[in-house]
C-alpha positions in Angstrom: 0.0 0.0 0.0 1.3 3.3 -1.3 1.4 6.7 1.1 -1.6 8.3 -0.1 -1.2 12.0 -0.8 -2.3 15.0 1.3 -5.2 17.0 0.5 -3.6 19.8 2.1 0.3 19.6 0.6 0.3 21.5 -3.1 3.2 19.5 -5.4 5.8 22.0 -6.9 5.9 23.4 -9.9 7.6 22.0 -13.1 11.0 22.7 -13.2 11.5 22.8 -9.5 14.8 20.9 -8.1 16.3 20.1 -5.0 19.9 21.2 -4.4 22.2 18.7 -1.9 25.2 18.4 -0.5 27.1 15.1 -0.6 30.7 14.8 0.4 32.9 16.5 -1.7 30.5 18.4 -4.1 27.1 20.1 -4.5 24.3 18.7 -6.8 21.2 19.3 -7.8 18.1 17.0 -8.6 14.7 17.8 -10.8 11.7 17.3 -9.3 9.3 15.2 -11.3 5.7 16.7 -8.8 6.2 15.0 -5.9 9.2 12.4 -7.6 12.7 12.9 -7.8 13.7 12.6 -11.3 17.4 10.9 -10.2 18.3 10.3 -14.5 18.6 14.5 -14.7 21.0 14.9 -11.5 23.9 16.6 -11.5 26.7 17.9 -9.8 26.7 21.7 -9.6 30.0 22.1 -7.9 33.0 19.9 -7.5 34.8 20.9 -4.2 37.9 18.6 -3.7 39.4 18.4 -0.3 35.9 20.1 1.4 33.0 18.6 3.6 30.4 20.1 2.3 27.2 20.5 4.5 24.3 23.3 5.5 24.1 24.1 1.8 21.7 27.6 1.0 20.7 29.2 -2.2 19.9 32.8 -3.1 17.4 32.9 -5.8 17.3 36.6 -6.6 21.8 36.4 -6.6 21.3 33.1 -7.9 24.3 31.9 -5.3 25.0 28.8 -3.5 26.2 28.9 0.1 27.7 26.6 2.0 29.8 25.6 5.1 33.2 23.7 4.2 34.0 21.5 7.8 37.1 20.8 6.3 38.7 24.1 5.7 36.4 25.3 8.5 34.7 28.0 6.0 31.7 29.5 4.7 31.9 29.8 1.2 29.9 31.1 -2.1 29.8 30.5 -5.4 27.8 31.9 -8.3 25.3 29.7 -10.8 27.1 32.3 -13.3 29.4 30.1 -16.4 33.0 30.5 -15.2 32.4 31.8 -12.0 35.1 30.9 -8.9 34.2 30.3 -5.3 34.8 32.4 -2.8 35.8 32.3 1.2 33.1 34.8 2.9 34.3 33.7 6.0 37.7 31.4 7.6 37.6 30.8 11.2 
């Protein structure tokens, strides 16, 4: 027996996805409604050496924010082509 949905939860829109962190790098992942469409991820940023976690996006920017626990950082990067990150802050 499936979950049945609730009458008072609205699905996304189309083209909605879901940003992660995992390890080393920081993905993103279409939403199909209420389905994640896992054929159409991707990785957004590749961030060698880093723990990536507590990962934050600003839509009207259109940057991605996270803390490194490796380097002990909070960093940002813009969704711009060719754009670097940057250390906001280095404790």
């Amino acid at each position: 027996m499936r979950p049945q949905p609730r009458p008072d939860v609205t699905p996304p829109p189309t083209g909605t996805s879901l940003l992660y962190a995992q390890g080393q790098q920081i993905g993103v992942l279409p939403l199909n409604g209420t389905q994640m469409d896992k054929q159409r991820s991707s990785v957004l940023l590749a961030l060698h050496g880093s723990i990536v976690v507590g990962i934050d996006y600003d839509c009207r920017e259109r940057k991605v924010y996270w803390t490194d626990l490796a380097g002990r950082t909070i960093n940002r990067a813009s969704l711009e082509p060719g754009s670097e990150p940057e250390i906001i802050i280095n404790t």
